[in-house]
C-alpha angles and dihedrals in degrees: 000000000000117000090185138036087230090061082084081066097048083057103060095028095071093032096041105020090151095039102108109246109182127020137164132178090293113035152359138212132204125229090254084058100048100053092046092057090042098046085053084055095054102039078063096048093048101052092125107025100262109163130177099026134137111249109179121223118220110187141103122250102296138134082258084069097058094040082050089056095044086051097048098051089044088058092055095254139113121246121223113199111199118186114252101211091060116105109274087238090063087047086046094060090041087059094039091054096034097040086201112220082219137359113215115208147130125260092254080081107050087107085061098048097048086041083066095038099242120172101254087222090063091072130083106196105203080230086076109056124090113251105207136093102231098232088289119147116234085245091054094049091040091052081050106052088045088065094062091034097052086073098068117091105202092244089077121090124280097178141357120215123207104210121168126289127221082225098055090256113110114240120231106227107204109209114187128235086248100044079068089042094057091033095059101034080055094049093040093060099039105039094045095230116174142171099273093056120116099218108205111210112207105150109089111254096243088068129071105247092074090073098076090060100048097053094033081062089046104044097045109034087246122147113254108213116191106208117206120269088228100062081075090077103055102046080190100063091038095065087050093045089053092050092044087057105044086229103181101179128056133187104183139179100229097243086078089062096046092048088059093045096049096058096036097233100144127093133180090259089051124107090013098178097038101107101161129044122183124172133178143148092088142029106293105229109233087209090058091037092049093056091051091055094046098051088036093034094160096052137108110252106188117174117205135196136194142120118230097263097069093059092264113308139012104171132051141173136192104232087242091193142338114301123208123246094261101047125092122243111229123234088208130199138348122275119252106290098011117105114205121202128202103205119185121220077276096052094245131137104268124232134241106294090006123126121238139136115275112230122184132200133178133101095300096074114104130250097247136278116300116255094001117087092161094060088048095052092047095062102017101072145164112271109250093202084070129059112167099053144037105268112170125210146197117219102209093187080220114131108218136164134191123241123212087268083069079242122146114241122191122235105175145253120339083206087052088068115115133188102216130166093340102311138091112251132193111207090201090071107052081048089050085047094053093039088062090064114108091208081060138083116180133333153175132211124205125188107224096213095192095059090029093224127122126242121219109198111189135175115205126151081251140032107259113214108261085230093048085042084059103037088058099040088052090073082054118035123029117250107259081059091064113122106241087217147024142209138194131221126179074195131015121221112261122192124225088277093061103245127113098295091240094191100048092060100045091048092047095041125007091050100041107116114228 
C-alpha cells in the first residue's frame, strides 16, 4: 500500500533509471537524473526535520518545476505552484494566505521577491544547490529519502492549488497524497497508459490537470513532455510539434480542440503516433468533437469531469459514436473509488432524467481549502443520505441528471441559474443552444443583473447580424431565454488555463457604465 504519492517515482526510478522521464524543447532528463536533482533539493529543505509543510513553487512551466515537486515531496513536505505571469498582488495574497515554509525559484525572479517584501533567507533559488549526487548509489539516496518519507500517511497533503475566489482572494485547494493515489492507479488502468507512451502536457502546472500527467510519467515509466505554452497560440505549429515528438497521450482543455477544428488543420495521416485524447475542465462541443473523429477516426476520445477539489476527475466516458450538435456529451460514470451522488433541492437521491447537484465523496476529496475553514465547511459537508456516522461530501455546484443508460449528463452551474422575467434560466443551455450553431465557434453567456438582461459573447470568424442571431436561435431556444445583446469576438479572451476568461468579459464589458 502506498503511504505517498512519490513512491510512483521510487518505483521507476530503480526498474527504468535511463528511461527518459521528463523532456521540453530543449532537454530532457532520465529518471536516474531526476531523482538525483530532486534528492539534492530535499536533503536542503529537511535540515531540520520539518514535514508536512507548504513549500511554493515560483517558476514557469520547465522540467525544474517537476524536479522542485519530486524534492519537495522527498523532503516530507507539500509543494504550491503559483502561476508567474499573475499580478503580484494576486501572488501577495497567495503567500499571505499560504505563509510558505519556503519559496523555490531561480534568481530571474529576486525583483519580485524584494517587490513583495519577502525575507531573502525564505528562498531557496535552484542556482544555489548543489547538483551532484555525492557519490552516493540510487539505492543509498533512495534508503534515504524512504526514512523521511515513511513519516506521511496518505492522508497528508501532496499539493495545494490556488484557484480563483468569488471574493477576489484566491482559494487553496489541499489534495491528499491518496487522492492522487486513488486518482492514477485509476487512470493507469483505464487509460491504458504504459512505458513506451509519450504523455503531451499541455495544462499549466499550476492547474490541476497537470497532475494526471506527472504521475501518469511516474507511475508507468512513460516519458513527460512539457510542450511550450506558446504553441497554443499557432494551432498550426502545435499539430507539428506534436508529430515531431511522437507524442502518443494527450490531456487537453477543450479550446485547444476547438482551436484545431476551427481552422481544419487535421487528415487522416496527421498526428500518426497520438493514440489517446482526453480532454476536461469545460463542456466539450459535439460539433468540434465530431470533426476530430472524423478526421482521427481510429483514436481513443475519453471526457473527463471533475472540479479541483476531487483531485482532478471523478467521472469519465469513452466517446462510444459521433453525437450530433445539439446533443450533450456525458461525463459518465464515476472513477474507480469515487461515489458520485445525484441529490435533488430535497437531498434526496434524484431519479432517472431528473436534475440535482452532483456531490462526490471517497478518499479523493480534498481535505479543505488552506487558511479558510469557513469556505470548507460551506461545501464539505456531512452526507445526508447517512445518519449514524461521519460521511464527508463535496458539493460540486454542478447540475447534473442521469440518462436510461444510467449515464451523467451535465447540466450546468448551480451558480449559472438565473431568475429572469419570471422564469428559471440555466445559462448553460442557451450556451449549449448557440454552441450548436455551426456559424459559431465557441461562446459564453452572462446574465447583467443590474440591468436584468442576458449577454450573449460569441466568437465566429464574422460578425452574424443580431436580427439574423435572433431569428435562428428562436428555433432553439423560447423566447424569454433570448440574449438581450450580443457581442462579437474574432477571439474570444482566454485565461492562463485555457477556458473563456468569464471575468474578463463581465469587468470590460458588462460593468462598463454608458
Amino acid at each position: 500500500m502506498r503511504n505517498s504519492s512519490i513512491n510512483f517515482l521510487y518505483e521507476n526510478v530503480q526498474s527504468n533509471p535511463d528511461k527518459i522521464c521528463a523532456a521540453d524543447e530543449h532537454n530532457a532528463l532520465n529518471f536516474s537524473t531526476l531523482f538525483t536533482r530532486a534528492y539534492n533539493i530535499s536533503k536542503v529543505l529537511h535540515k531540520k526535520n520539518t514535514i508536512n509543510q507548504p513549500v511554493l513553487v515560483y517558476l514557469p512551466k520547465s522540467i525544474d518545476s517537476i524536479i522542485c515537486f519530486a524534492g519537495i515531496l522527498l523532503s516530507g513536505n507539500f509543494y504550491v505552484p503559483v502561476d508567474i505571469k499573475s499580478p503580484l498582488k494576486r501572488t501577495e495574497k497567495i503567500i499571505q494566505n499560504l505563509v510558505p515554509y519556503r519559496i523555490m525559484s531561480t534568481h530571474t525572479y529576486e525583483d519580485n521577491f524584494k517587490a513583495l517584501s519577502i525575507p531573502y533567507e525564505q528562498i531557496i533559488f535552484l542556482e544555489d544547490i548543489n547538483t551532484e549526487n555525492n557519490n552516493n548509489s540510487m539505492n543509498e539516496m533512495i534508503a534515504q529519502m524512504r526514512r523521511i518519507t515513511d513519516q506521511i500517511i496518505d492522508t497528508d497533503p501532496c499539493y495545494i492549488i490556488y484557484t480563483s475566489g468569488s471574493t477576489g482572494t484566491p482559494k487553496g485547494v489541499v489534495i491528499p497524497h491518496r487522492g492522487v493515489i486513488d486518482y492514477i492507479e485509476w487512470a493507469v488502468s483505464c487509460l491504458e497508459v504504459n512505458v513506451d507512451d509519450i504523455i503531451g502536457n499541455q495544462a499549466p502546472l499550476y492547474f490541476d490537470n497537470s497532475t494526471l500527467d506527472i504521475y501518469l510519467s511516474w507511475a508507468t515509466g512513460a516519458q513527460l513532455h512539457l510542450i511550450p505554452e506558446n504553441m497554443f497560440l499557432f494551432p498550426v505549429k502545435l499539430i507539428e510539434y506534436l508529430e515531431e515528438k511522437e507524442v502518443t497521450f494527450i490531456f487537453f482543455v477543450p479550446s485547444v480542440l476547438i482551436s484545431i477544428s476551427q481552422m481544419n488543420l487535421l487528415s487522416p495521416n496527421k498526428l500518426a503516433s497520438l493514440k489517446k485524447i482526453v480532454f476536461a475542465g469545460e463542456v466539450m462541443p459535439t460539433k468540434h468533437l465530431a470533426y476530430w473523429q472524423k478526421m482521427l477516426p481510429d483514436r481513443v476520445y475519453v471526457n473527463l469531469y471533475g472540479p479541483t477539489e476531487i483531485t482532478v476527475d471523478c467521472t469519465y466516458f469513452f466517446v462510444d459514436r459521433i453525437y450530433k450538435p445539439d446533443e450533450s456529451l456525458p461525463i459518465g460514470y464515476p472513477c474507480n473509488n469515487s461515489a458520485v451522488l445525484i441529490l435533488n433541492e430535497h437531498n434526496e437521491l434524484a431519479t432517472i432524467g431528473e436534475q440535482g447537484e452532483l456531490c462526490v465523496r471517497g478518499s479523493s476529496l480534498a481535505l479543505g481549502y488552506w487558511n479558510d475553514e469557513e469556505k470548507t465547511r460551506a461545501v464539505f459537508v456531512q452526507n445526508p443520505l447517512k445518519k449514524n456516522y461521519f460521511d464527508r461530501i463535496y458539493r460540486t455546484g454542478d447540475v447534473v441528471y442521469k440518462n436510461e443508460k444510467d449515464q451523467i449528463i451535465f447540466v450546468g452551474r448551480k451558480d449559472s441559474q438565473i431568475k429572469h422575467m419570471g422564469y428559471r434560466i440555466e445559462l448553460d443551455e442557451i450556451e449549449h443552444a448557440v454552441g450548436s450553431l455551426s456559424s459559431v465557434n465557441k461562446c459564453c453567456v452572462l446574465y447583467n443583473n443590474d440591468k436584468k438582461e442576458i449577454n450573449l459573447f460569441y466568437e465566429a470568424e464574422k460578425e452574424i447580424l443580431s436580427a439574423e442571431f435572433r431569428k435562428t436561435l428562436a428555433t432553439l431556444i423560447p423566447e424569454y431565454m433570448m440574449p438581450r445583446k450580443f457581442y462579437y469576438f474574432k477571439r474570444l479572451p482566454l485565461n492562463p488555463n485555457g477556458k473563456i476568461d468569464r471575468k474578463v468579459l463581465e469587468n470590460e464589458y458588462m460593468n462598463k457604465t454608458e
